[in-house]
PDB file of N, CA, C and O in Angstrom, chain B, residues numbered from 101:
ATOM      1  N   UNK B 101      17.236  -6.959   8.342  1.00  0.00           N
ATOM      2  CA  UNK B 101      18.351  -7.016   7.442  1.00  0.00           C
ATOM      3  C   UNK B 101      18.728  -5.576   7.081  1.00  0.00           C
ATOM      4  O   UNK B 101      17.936  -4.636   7.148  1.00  0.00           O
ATOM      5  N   UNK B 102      20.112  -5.477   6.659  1.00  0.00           N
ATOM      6  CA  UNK B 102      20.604  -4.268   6.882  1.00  0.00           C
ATOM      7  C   UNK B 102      20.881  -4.006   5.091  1.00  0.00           C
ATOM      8  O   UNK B 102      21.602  -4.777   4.458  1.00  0.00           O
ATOM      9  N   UNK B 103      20.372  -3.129   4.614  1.00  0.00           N
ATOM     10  CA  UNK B 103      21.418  -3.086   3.261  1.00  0.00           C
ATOM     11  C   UNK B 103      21.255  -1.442   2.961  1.00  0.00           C
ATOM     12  O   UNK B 103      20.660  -0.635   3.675  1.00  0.00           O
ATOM     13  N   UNK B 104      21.914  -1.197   1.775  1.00  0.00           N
ATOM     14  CA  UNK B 104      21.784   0.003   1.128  1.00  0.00           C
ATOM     15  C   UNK B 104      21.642   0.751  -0.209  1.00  0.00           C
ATOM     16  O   UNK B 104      22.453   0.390  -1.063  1.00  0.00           O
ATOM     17  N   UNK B 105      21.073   1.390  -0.445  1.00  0.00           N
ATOM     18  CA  UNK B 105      20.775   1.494  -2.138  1.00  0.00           C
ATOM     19  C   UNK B 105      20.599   2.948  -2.228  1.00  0.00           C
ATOM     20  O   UNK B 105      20.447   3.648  -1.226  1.00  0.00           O
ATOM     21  N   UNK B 106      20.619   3.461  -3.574  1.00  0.00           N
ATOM     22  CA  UNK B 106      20.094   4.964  -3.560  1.00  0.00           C
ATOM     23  C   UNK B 106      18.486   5.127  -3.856  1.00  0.00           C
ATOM     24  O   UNK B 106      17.912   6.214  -3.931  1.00  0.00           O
ATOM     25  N   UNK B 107      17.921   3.950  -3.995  1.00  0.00           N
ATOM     26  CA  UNK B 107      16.326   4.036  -4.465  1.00  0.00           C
ATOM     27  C   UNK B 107      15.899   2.831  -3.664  1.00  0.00           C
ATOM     28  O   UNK B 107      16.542   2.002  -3.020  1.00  0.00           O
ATOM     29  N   UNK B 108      14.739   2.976  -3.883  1.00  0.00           N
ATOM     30  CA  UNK B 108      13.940   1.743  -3.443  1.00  0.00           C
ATOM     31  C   UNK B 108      14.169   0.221  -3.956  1.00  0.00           C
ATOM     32  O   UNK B 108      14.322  -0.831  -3.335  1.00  0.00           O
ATOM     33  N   UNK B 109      14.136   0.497  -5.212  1.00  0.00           N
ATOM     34  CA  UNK B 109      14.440  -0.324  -6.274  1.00  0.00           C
ATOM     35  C   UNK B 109      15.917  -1.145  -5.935  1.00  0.00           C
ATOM     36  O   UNK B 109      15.891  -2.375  -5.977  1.00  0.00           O
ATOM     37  N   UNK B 110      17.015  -0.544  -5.648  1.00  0.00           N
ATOM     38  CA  UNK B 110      17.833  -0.364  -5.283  1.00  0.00           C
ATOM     39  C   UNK B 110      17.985  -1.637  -4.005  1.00  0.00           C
ATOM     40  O   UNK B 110      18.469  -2.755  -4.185  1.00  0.00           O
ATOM     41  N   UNK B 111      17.387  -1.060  -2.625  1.00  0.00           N
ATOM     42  CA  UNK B 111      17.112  -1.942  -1.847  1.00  0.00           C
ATOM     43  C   UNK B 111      16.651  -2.883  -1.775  1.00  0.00           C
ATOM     44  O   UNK B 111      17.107  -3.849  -1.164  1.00  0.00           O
ATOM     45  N   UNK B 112      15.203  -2.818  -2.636  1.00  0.00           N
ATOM     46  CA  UNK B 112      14.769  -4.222  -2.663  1.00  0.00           C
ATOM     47  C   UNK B 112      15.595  -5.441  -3.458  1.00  0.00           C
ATOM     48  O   UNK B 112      15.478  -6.652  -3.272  1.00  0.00           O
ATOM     49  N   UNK B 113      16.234  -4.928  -4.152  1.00  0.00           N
ATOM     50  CA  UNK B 113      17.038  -5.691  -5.058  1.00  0.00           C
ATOM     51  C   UNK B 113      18.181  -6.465  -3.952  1.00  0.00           C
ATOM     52  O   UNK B 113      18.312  -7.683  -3.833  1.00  0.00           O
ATOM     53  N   UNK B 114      18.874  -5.511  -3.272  1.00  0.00           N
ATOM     54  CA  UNK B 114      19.619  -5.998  -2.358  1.00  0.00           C
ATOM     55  C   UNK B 114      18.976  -7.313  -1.280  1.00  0.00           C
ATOM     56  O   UNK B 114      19.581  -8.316  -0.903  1.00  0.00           O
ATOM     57  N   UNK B 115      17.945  -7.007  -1.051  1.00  0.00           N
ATOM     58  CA  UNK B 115      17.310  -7.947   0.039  1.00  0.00           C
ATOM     59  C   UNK B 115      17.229  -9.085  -1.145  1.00  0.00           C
ATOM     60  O   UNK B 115      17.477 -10.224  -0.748  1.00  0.00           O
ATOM     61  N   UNK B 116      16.988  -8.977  -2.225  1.00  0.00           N
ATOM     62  CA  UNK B 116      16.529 -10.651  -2.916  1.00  0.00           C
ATOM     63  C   UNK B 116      17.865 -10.914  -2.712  1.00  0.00           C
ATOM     64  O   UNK B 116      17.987 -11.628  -1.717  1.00  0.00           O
ATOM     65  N   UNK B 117      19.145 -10.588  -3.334  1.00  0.00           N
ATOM     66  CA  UNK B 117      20.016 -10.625  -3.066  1.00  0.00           C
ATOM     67  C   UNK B 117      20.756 -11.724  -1.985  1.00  0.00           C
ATOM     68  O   UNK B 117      21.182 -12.870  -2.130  1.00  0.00           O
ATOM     69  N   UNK B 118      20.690 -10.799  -0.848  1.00  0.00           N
ATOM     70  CA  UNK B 118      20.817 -11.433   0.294  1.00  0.00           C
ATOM     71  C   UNK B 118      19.954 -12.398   0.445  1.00  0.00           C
ATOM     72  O   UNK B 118      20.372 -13.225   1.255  1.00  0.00           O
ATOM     73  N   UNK B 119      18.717 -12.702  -0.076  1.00  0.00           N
ATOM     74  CA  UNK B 119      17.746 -13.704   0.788  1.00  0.00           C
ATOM     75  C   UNK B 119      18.037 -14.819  -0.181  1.00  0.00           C
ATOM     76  O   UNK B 119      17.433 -15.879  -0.019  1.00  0.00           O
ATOM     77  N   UNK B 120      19.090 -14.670  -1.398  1.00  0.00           N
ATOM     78  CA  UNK B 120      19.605 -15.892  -2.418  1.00  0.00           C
ATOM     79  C   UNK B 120      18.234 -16.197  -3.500  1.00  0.00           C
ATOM     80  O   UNK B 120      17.126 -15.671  -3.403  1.00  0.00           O
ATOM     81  N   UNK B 121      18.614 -17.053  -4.385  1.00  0.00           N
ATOM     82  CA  UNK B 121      17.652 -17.566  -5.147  1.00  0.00           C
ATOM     83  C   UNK B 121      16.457 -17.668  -4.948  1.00  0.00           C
ATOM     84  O   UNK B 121      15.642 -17.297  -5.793  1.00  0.00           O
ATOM     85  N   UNK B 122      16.128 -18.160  -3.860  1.00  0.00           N
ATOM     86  CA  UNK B 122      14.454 -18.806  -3.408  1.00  0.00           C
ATOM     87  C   UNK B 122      13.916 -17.656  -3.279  1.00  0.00           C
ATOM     88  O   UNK B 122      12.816 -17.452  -3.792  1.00  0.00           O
ATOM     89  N   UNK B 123      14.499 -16.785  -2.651  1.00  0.00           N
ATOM     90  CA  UNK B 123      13.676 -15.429  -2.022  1.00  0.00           C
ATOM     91  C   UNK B 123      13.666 -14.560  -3.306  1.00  0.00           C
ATOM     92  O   UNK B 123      12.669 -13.838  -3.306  1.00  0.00           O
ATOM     93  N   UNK B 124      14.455 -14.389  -4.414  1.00  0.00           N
ATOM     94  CA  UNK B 124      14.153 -13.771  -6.160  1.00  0.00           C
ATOM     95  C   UNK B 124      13.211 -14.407  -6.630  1.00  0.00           C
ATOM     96  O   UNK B 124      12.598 -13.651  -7.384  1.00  0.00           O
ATOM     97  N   UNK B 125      12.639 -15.643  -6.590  1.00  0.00           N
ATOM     98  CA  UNK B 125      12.093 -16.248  -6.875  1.00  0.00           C
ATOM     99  C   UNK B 125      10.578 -16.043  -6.799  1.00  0.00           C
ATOM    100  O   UNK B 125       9.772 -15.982  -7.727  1.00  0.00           O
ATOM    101  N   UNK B 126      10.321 -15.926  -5.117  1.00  0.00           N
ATOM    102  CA  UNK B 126       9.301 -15.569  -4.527  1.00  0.00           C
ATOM    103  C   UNK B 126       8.706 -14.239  -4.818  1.00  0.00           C
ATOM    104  O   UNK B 126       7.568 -13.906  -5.149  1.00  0.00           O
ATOM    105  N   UNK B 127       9.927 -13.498  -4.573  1.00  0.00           N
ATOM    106  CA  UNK B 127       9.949 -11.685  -4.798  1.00  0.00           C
ATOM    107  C   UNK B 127       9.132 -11.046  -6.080  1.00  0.00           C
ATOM    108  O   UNK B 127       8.336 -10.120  -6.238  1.00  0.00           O
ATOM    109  N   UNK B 128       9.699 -11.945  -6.830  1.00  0.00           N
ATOM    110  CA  UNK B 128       9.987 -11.352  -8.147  1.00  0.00           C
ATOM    111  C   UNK B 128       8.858 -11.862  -8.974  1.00  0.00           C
ATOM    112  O   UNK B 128       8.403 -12.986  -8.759  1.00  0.00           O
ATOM    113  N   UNK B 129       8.301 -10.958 -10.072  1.00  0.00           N
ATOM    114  CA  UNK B 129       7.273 -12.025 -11.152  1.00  0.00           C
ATOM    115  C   UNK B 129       8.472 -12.902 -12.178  1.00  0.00           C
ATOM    116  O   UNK B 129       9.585 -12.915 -11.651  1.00  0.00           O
ATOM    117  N   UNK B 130       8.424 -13.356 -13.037  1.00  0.00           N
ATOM    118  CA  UNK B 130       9.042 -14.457 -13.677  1.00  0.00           C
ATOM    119  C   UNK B 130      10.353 -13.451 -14.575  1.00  0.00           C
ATOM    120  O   UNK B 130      11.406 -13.947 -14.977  1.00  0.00           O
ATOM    121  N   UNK B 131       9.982 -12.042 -14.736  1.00  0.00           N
ATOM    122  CA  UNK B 131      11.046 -11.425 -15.607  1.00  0.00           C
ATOM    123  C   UNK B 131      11.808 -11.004 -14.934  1.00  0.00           C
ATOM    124  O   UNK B 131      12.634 -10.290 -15.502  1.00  0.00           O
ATOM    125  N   UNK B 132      11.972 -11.187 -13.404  1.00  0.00           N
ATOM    126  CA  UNK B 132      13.028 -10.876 -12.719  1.00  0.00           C
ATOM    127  C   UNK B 132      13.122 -10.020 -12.145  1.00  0.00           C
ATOM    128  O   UNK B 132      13.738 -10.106 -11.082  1.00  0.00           O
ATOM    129  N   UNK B 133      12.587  -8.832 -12.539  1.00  0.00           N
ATOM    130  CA  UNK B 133      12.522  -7.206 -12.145  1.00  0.00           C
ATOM    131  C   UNK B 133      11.355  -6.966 -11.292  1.00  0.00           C
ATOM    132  O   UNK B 133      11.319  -6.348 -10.228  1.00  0.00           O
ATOM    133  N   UNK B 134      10.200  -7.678 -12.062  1.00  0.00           N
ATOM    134  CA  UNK B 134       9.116  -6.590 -10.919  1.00  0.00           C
ATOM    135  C   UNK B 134       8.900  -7.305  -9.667  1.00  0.00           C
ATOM    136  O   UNK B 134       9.267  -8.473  -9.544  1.00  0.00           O
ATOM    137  N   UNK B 135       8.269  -6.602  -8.645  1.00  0.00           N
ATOM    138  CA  UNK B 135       7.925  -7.196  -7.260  1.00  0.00           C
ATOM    139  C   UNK B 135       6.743  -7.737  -7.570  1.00  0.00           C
ATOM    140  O   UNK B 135       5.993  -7.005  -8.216  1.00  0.00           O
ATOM    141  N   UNK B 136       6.206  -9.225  -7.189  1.00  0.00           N
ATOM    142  CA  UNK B 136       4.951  -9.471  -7.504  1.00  0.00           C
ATOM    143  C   UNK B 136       4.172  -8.817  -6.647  1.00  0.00           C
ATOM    144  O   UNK B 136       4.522  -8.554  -5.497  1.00  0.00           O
ATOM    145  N   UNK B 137       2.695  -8.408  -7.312  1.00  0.00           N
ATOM    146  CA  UNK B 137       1.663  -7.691  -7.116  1.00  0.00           C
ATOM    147  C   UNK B 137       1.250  -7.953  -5.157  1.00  0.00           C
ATOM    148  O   UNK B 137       0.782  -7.152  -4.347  1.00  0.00           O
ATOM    149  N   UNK B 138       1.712  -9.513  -4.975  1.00  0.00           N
ATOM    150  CA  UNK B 138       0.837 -10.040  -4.068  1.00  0.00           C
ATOM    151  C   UNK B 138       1.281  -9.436  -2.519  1.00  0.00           C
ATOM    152  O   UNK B 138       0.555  -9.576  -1.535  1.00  0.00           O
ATOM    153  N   UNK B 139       2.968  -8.551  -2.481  1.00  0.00           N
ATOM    154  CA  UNK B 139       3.805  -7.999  -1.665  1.00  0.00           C
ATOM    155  C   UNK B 139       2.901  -6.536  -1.703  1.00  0.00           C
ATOM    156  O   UNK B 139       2.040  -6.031  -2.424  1.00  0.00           O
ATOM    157  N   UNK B 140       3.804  -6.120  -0.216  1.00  0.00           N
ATOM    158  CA  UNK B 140       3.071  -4.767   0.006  1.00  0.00           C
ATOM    159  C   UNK B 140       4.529  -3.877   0.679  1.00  0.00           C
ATOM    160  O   UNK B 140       5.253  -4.084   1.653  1.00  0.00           O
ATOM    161  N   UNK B 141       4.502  -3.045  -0.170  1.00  0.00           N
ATOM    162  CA  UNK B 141       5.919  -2.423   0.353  1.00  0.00           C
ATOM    163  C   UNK B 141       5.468  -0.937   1.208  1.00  0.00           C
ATOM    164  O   UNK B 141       4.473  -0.234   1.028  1.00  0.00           O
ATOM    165  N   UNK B 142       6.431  -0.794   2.044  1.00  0.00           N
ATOM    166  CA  UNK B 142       6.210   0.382   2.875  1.00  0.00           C
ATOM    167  C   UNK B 142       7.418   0.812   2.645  1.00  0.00           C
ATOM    168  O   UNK B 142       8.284   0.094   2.146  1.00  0.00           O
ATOM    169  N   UNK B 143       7.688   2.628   3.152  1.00  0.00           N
ATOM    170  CA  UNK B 143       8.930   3.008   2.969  1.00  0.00           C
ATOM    171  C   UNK B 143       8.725   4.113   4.479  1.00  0.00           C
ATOM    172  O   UNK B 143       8.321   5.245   4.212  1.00  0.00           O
ATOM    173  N   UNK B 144       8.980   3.813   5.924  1.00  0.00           N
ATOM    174  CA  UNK B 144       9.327   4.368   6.689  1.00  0.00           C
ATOM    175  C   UNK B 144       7.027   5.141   7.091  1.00  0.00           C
ATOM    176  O   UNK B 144       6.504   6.230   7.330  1.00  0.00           O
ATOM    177  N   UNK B 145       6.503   3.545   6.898  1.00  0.00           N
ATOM    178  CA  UNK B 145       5.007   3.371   7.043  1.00  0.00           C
ATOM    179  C   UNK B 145       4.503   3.785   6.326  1.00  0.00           C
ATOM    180  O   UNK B 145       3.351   3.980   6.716  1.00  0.00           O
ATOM    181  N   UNK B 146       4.749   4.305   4.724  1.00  0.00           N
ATOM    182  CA  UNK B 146       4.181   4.655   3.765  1.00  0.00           C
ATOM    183  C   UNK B 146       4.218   3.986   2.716  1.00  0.00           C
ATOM    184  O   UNK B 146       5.237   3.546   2.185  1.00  0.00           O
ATOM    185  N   UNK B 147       2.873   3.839   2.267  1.00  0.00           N
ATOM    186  CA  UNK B 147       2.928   2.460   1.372  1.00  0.00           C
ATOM    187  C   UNK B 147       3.614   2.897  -0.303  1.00  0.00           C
ATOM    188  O   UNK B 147       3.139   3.814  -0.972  1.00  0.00           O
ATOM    189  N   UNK B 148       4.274   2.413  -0.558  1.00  0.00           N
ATOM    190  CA  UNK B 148       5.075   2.732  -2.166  1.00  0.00           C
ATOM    191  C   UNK B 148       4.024   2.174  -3.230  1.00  0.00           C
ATOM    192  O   UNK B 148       3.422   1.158  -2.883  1.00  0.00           O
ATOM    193  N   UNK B 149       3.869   2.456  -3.884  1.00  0.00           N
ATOM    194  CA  UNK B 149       3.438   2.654  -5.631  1.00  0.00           C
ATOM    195  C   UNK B 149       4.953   1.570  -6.138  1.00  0.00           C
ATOM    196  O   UNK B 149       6.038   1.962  -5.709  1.00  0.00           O
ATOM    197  N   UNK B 150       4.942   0.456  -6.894  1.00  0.00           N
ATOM    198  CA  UNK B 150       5.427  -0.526  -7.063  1.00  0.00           C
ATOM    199  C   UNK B 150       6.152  -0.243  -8.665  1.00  0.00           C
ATOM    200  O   UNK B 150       6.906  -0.988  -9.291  1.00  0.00           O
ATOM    201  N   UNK B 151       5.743   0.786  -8.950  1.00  0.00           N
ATOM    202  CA  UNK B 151       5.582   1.288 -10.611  1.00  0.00           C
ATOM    203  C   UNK B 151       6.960   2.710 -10.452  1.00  0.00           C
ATOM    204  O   UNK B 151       7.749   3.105 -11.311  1.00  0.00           O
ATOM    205  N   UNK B 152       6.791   3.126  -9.129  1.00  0.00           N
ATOM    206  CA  UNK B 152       7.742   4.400  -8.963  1.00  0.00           C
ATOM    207  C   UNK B 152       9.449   3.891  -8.036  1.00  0.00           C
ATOM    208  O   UNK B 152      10.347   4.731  -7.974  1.00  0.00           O
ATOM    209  N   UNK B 153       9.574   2.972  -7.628  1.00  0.00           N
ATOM    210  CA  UNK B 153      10.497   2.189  -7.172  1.00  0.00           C
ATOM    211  C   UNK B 153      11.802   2.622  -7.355  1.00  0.00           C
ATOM    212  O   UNK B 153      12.692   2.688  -6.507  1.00  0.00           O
ATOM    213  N   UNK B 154      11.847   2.937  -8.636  1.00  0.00           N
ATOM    214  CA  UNK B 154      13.135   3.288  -9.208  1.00  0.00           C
ATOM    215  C   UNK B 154      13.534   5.176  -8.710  1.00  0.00           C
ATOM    216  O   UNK B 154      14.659   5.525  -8.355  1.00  0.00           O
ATOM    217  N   UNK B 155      12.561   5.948  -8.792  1.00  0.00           N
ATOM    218  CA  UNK B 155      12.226   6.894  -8.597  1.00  0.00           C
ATOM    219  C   UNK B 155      12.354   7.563  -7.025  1.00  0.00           C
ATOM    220  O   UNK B 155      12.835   8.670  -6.780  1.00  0.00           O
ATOM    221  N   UNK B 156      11.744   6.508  -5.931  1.00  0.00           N
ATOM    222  CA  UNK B 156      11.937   6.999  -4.788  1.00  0.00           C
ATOM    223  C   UNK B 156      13.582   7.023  -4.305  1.00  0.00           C
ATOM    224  O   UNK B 156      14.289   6.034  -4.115  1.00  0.00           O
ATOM    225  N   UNK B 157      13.772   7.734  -4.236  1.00  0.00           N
ATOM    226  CA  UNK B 157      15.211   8.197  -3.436  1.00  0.00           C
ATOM    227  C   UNK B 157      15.661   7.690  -1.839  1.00  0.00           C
ATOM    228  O   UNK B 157      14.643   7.710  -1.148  1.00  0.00           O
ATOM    229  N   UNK B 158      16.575   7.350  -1.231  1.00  0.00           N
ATOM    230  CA  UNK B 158      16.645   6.555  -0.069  1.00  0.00           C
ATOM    231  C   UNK B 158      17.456   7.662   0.718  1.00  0.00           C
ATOM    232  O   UNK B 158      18.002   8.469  -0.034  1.00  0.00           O
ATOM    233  N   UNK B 159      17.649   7.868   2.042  1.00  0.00           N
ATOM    234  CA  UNK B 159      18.490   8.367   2.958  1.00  0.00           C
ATOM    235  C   UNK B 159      18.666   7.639   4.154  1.00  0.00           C
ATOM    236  O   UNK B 159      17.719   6.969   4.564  1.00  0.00           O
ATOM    237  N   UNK B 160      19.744   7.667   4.785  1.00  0.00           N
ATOM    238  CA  UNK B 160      20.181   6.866   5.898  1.00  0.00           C
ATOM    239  C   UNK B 160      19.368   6.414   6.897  1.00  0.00           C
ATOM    240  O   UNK B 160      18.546   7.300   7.127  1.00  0.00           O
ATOM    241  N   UNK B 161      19.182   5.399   7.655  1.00  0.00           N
ATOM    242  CA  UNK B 161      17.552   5.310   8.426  1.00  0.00           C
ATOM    243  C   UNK B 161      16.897   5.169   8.191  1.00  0.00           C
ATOM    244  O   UNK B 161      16.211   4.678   9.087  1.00  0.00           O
ATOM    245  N   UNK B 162      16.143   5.336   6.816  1.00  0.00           N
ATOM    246  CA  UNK B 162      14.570   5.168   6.382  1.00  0.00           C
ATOM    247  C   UNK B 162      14.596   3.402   6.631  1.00  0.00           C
ATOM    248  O   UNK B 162      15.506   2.584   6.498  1.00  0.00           O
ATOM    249  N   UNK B 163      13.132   3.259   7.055  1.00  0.00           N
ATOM    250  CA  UNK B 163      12.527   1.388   7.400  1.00  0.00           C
ATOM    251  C   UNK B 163      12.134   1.627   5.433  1.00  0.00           C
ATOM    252  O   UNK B 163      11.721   2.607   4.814  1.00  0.00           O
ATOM    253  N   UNK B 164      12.595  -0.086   4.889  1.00  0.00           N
ATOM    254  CA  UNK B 164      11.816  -0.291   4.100  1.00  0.00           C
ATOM    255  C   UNK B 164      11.100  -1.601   4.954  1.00  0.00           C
ATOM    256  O   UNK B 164      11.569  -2.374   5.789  1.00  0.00           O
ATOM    257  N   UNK B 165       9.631  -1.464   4.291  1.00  0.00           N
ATOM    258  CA  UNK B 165       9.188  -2.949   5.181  1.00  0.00           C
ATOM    259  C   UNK B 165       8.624  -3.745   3.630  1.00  0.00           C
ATOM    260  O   UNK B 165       7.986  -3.132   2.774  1.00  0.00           O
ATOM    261  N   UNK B 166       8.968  -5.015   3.534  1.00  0.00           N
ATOM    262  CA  UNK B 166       8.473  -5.696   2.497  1.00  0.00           C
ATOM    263  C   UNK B 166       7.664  -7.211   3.248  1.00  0.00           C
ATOM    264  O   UNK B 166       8.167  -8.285   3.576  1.00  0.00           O
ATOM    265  N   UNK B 167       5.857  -6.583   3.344  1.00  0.00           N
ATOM    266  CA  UNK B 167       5.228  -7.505   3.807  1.00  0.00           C
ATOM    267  C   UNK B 167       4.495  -8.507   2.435  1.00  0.00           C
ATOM    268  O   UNK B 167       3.856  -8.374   1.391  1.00  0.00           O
ATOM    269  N   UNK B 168       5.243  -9.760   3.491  1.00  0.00           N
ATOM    270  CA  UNK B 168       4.364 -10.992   2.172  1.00  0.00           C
ATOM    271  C   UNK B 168       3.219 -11.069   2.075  1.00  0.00           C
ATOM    272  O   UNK B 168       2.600 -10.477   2.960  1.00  0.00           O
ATOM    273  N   UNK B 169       2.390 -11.796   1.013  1.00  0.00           N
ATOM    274  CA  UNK B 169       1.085 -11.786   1.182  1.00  0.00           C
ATOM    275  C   UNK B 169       0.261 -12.374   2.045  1.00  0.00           C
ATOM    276  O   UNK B 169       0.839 -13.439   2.262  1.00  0.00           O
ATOM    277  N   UNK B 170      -0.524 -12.371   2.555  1.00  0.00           N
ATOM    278  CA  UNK B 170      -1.369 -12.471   3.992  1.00  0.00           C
ATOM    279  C   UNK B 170      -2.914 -13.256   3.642  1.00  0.00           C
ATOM    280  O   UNK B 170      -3.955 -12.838   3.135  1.00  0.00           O
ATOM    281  N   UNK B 171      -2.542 -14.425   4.114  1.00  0.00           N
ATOM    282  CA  UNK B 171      -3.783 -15.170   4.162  1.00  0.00           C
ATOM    283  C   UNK B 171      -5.081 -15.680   5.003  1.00  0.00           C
ATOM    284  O   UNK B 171      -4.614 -15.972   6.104  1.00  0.00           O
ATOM    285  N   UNK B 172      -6.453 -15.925   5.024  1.00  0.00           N
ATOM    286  CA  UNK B 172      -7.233 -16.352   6.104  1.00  0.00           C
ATOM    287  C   UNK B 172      -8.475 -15.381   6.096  1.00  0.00           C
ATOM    288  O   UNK B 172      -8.722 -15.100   4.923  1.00  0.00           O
ATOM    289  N   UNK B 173      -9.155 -14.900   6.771  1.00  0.00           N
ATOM    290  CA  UNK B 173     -10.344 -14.832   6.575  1.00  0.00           C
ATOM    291  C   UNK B 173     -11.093 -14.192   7.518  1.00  0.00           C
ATOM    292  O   UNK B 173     -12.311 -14.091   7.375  1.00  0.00           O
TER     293      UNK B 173
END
């Protein structure tokens, strides 16, 4: 999925966005804003700090990767 933002924060917001209700739902803890704990965000294979979001700055090209949580054993 393609979107654009000036922060991280920014983007990820866009992807709930696009992915509609169910996927804010999933994304999100219950106040709407934060990413739940159980996601693992990367920003161009570097894992982001979930707390600085707002903070990281975006430029054209960068991968965000937002992996779900991962189950099994």
């Amino acid at each position: 999925m393609w979107v654009e933002g000036k922060t991280a924060a920014d983007a990820v917001a866009r992807v709930a966005e696009q992915g509609g209700p169910e996927v804010e739902k999933v994304l999100f803890d219950p106040d709407g804003k934060t990413v739940r704990n159980e996601f693992v965000l990367a920003l161009d294979s570097d894992i982001l700090d979930r707390k600085r979001l707002k903070s990281v700055k975006l430029k054209e090209g960068m991968v965000l990767h937002i992996f779900p949580p991962i189950s099994g054993g």
